[in-house]
C-alpha positions in Angstrom: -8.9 -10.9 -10.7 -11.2 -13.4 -9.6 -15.2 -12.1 -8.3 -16.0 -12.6 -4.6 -19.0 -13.6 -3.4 -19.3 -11.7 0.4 -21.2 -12.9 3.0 -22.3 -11.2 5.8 -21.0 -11.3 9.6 -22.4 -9.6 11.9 -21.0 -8.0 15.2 -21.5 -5.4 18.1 -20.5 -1.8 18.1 -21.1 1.2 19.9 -20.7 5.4 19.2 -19.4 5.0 16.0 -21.6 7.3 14.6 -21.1 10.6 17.2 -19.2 13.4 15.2 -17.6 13.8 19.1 -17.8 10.6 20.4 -17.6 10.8 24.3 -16.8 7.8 26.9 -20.4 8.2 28.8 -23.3 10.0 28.8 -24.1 12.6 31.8 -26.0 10.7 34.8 -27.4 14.6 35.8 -25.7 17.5 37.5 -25.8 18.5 41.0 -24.2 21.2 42.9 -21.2 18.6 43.0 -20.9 18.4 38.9 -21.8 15.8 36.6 -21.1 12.1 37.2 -21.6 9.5 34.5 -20.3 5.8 33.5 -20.9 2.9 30.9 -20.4 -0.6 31.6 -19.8 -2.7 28.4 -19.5 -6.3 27.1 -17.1 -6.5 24.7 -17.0 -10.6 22.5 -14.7 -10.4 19.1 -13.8 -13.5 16.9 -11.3 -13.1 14.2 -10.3 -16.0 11.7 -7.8 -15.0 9.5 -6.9 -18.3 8.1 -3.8 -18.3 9.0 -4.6 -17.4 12.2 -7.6 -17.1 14.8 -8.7 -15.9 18.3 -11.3 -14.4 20.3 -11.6 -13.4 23.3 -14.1 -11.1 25.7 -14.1 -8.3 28.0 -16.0 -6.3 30.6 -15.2 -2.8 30.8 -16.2 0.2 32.8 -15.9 3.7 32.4 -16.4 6.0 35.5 -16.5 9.8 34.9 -16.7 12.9 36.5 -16.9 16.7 35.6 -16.9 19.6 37.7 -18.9 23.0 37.8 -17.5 25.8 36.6 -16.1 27.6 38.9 -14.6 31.6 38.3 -14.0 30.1 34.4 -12.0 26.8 35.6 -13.6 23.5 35.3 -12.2 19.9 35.8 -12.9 16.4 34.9 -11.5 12.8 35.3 -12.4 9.3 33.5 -11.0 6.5 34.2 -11.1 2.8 32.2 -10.9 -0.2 33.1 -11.7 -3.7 31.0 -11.5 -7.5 32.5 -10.9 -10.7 30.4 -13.9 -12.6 30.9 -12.8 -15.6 28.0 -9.7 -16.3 26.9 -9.5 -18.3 23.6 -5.9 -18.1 23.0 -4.2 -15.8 20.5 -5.8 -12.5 21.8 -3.1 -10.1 20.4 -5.5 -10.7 17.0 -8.7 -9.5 18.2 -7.1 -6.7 20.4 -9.3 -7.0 23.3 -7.3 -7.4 26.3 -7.0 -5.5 29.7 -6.8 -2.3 30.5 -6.4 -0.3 33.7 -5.5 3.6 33.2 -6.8 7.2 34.1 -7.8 8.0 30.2 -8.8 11.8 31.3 -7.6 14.4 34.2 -7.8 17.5 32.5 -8.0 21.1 34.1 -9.7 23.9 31.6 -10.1 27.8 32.0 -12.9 29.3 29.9 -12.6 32.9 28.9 -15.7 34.4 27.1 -19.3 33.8 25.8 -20.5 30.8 23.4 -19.6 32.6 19.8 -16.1 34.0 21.5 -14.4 31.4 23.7 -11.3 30.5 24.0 -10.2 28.0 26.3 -7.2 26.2 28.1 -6.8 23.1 28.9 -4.1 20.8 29.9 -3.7 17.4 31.1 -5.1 13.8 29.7 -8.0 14.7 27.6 -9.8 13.0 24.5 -9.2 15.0 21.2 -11.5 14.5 18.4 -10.3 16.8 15.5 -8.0 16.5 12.0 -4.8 15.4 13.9 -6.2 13.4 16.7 -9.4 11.1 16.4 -11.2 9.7 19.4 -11.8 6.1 18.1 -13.5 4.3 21.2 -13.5 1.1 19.5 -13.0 -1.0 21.6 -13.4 -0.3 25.6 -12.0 3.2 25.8 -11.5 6.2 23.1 -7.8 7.6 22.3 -6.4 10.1 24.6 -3.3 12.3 25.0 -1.3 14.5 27.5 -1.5 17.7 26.4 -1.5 20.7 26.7 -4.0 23.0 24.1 -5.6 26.6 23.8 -9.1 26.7 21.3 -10.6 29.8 20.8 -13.5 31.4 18.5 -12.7 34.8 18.8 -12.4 35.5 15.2 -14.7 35.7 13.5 -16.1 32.5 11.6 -12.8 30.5 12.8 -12.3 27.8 15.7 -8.2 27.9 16.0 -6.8 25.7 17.9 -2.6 25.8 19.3 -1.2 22.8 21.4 1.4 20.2 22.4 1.4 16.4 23.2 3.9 14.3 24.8 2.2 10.9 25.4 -1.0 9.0 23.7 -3.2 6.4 24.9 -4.7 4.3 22.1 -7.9 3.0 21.6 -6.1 -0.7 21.2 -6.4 -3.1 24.5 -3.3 -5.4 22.9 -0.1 -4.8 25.0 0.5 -1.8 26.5 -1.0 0.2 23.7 -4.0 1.4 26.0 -1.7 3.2 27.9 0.2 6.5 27.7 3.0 6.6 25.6 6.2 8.2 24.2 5.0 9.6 21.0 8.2 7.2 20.0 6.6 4.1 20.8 3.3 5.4 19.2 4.9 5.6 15.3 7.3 2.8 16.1 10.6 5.2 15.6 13.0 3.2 18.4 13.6 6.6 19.9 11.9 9.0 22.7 10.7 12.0 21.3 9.5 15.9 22.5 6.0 14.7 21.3 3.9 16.6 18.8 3.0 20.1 18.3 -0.1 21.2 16.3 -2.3 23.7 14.4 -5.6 23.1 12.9 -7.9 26.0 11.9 -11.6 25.6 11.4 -13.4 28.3 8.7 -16.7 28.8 8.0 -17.1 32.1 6.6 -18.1 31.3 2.8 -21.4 29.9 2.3 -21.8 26.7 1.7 -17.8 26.1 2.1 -16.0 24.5 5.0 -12.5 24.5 5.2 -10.0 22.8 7.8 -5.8 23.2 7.7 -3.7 22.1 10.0 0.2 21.2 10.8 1.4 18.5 13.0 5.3 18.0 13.9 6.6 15.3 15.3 9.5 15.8 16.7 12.1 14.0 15.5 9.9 12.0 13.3 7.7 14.2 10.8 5.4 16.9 10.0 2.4 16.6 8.9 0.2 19.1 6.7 -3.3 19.0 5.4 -6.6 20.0 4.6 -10.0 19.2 4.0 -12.7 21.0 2.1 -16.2 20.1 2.4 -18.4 22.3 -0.4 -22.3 21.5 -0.1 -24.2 21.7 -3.4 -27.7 21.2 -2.2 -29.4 20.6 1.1 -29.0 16.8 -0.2 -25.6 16.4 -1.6 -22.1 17.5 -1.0 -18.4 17.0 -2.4 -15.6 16.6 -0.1 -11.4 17.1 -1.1 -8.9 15.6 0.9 -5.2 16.4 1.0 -2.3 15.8 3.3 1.7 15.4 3.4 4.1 13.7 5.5 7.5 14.7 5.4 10.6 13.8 7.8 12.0 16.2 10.1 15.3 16.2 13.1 16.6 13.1 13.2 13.8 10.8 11.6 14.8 8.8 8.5 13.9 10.0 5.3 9.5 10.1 4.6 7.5 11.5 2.5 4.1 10.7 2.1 1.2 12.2 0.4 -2.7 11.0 0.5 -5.5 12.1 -1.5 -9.0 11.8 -1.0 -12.3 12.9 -2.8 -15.6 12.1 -2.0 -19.4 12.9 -3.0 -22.4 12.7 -0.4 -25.6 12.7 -1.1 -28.8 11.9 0.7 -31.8 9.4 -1.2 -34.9 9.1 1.0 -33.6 7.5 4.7 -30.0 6.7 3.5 -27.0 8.7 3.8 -24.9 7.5 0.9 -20.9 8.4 0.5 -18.7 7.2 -2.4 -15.2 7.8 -3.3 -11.5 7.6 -3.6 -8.5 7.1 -0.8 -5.2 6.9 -2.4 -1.4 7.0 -0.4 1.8 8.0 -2.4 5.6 7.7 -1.0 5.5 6.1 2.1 3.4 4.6 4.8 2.1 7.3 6.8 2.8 7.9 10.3 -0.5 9.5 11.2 -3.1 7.0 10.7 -5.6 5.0 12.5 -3.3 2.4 14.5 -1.5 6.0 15.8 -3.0 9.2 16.1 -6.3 8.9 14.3 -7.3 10.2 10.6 -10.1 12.2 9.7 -10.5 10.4 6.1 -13.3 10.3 4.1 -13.2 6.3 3.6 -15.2 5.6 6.9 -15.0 2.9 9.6 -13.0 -0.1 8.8 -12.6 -1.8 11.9 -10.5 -4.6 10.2 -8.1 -2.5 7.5 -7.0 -5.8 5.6 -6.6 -3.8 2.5 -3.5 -1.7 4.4 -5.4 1.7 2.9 -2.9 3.7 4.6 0.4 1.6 3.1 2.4 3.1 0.6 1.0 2.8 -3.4 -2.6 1.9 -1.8 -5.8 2.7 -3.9 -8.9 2.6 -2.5 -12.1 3.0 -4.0 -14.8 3.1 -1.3 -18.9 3.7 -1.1 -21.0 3.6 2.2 -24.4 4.1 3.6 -26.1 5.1 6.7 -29.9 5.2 7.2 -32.1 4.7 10.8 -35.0 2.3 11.1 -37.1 3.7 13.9 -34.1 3.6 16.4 -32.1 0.9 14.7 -29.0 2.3 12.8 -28.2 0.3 10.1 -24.1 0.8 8.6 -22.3 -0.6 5.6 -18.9 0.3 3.7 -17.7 -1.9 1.3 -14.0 -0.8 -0.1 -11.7 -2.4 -2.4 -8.4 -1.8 -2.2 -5.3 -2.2 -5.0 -1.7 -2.7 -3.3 1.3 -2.8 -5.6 4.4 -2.6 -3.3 6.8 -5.0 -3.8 6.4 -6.8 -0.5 2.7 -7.2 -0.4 1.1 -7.3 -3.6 -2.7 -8.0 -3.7 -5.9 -6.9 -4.3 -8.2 -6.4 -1.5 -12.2 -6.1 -1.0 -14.2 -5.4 2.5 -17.4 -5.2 3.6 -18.5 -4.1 7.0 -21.7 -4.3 8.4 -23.1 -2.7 11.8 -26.3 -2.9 13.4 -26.9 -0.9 16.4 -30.0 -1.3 18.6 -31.1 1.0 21.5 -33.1 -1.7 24.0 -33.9 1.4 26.6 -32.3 4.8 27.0 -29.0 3.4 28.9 -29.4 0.1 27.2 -27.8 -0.3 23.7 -26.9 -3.7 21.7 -24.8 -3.9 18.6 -23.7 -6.0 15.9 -20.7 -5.6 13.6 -19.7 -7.8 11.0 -16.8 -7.6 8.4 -15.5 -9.8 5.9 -11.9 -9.5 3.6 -10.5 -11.2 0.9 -7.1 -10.3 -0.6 -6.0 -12.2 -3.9 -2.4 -12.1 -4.3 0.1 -10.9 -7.1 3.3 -12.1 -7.6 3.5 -14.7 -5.3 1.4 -13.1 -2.5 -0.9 -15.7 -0.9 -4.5 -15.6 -1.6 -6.1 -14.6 2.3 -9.9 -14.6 3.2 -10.6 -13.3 6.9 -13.7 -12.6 9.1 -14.3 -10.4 12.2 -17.7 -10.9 14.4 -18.1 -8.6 17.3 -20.7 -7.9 20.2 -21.1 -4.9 22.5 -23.6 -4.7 25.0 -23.5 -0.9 26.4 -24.9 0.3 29.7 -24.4 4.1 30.0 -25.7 6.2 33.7 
């Protein structure tokens, strides 16, 4: 396999690094509830040799979130993005417009802090094992649905609910708006959506564990877990597992995916290295779907296909803060034997995020790929720039 020598490109990003990423940040509250926004910038280039295109957006998001009120609150976002430039061939960078009422959610709140449970139903952003928030581009994932979370035992955070439509994070098509959990995996069919279970424990020291069950109706049910076991206040070692398998009428799938990774912290640097591997089929529940909580980090170009079928990926990132600058890389490399796309696959992504004031943020992300080819497969070198400027009130 021949060396490659990687270059960097650099590019804009912003709330990547939020373990719950939200759409704005809180302009104050009142006795009227919380209003907040972001206005955002949004240039992408992608050359993929074969093909190119960039293309720019201004966005907005506009929020709202009422007071609680006898246990009930409310709250609404809604997106919307512009095309500012054009360049032709925008279905490559995936940063089109979008015009949709991401959130409208109404939630009951039963109980204190430690032994809550609430319900809440309509559009609302998930970020957990099954669903992933994502905002990527100018909004965050969403779903209809329909959930009940509650800590009343002891040590647990269980969550119960339903989904019958998804909006993804993706601005190409109609992708950014709410869909039939059959469009969403591709199926050709209209399904009941997706019921789900995922159970949070902490109550062994050191030791956090996360299962959780997905069905698709009609399409397949998903399993998993993830165990995160810290060693020392610096290091920790995190196991991976889940399993697709079909269900109702879907055709036949299995899948499995493993993952194991070790964290550990030198000096300023957060440093993660480890191992993403995909068995049986391509999964349903991945990052161009429903989200995946994976250990291989943000890879905002995925030219490696780490969640096809027979994919091994061997992964190490790094996070550290300069004074207020966060500095982000991941570099994978990726091993893909199917029959139909044979190659080898390395990527490096690079993301430099600047706060200029409190509301003010600038970013730079960057990613290179290069896939050598087996059996015929056609060597392919492609490159992703990307700036966000973020206003948030």
């Amino acid at each position: 396999m021949k060396i490659t020598s990687i270059a960097l490109a650099v590019a804009l990003t912003s709330q990547l690094y939020a373990g719950e990423p939200t759409t704005t940040q809180p302009v104050g509250k009142t006795d009227y509830g919380e209003f907040s926004g972001r206005i955002q910038y949004l240039g992408m280039y992608r050359d993929y040799e074969i093909s190119h295109g960039h293309a720019s957006t201004l966005g907005f998001v506009l929020g709202y979130q009422s007071p609680e009120f006898g246990g009930f609150d409310l709250g609404f976002a809604y997106n919307y993005a512009a095309t500012l430039f054009d360049g032709g061939n925008t279905a490559l960078p995936a940063n089109d417009d979008i015009n949709v009422l991401n959130e409208g959610w109404l939630r009951y709140t039963l109980g204190g802090d430690d032994t809550a449970t609430s319900i809440t139903a309509g559009r609302q952003i998930i970020n957990s094992e099954v669903f992933r928030a994502d905002d990527y581009r100018q909004k965050a994932r969403a779903v209809e649905a329909f959930q009940i979370t509650t800590k009343s035992i002891p040590n647990t955070r269980l969550t119960v609910g339903h989904s019958i439509r998804l909006s993804n994070w993706i601005d190409a098509g109609d992708r950014w708006d709410f869909n039939d959990f059959g469009d969403v995996f591709g199926v050709g069919y209209d399904t009941d959506g997706i019921t789900w279970m995922e159970l949070d424990y902490t109550g062994i020291a050191n030791l956090k564990l996360s299962v959780y069950d997905a069905y698709a109706w009609d399409v397949c049910n998903l399993v998993g877990t993830r165990i995160e076991y810290k060693i020392c206040d610096e290091a920790a070692i995190i196991g991976y597992y889940r399993h697709e398998s079909d269900v109702g009428r879907g055709v036949a799938h299995n899948a499995d995916v493993y993952g194991l990774s070790l964290r550990q912290k030198v000096g300023q640097v957060t440093l993660e290295s480890g191992y993403f591997g995909v068995r049986g089929a391509d999964l349903y529940f991945q990052e161009a779907t429903t989200g995946i909580n994976h250990p291989l980090g943000v890879s905002m170009m995925i030219r490696g296909c780490q969640f096809n079928e027979g994919s091994d990926t061997a992964f190490i990132k790094a996070v550290t803060k300069i004074n207020k600058t966060v500095l982000y890389a991941l570099y994978s490399h990726t091993w893909l034997d199917t029959a139909a796309v044979p190659f080898d696959c390395q990527e490096l992504n690079v993301v430099v995020k600047h706060p200029i004031t409190d509301e003010l943020t600038i970013a730079f992300k960057g990613g290179i790929a290069d896939r050598d080819g087996k059996r015929g497969t056609t060597d392919n070198f492609a490159t992703d720039a990307r700036i966000f400027l973020t206003y948030k009130f």
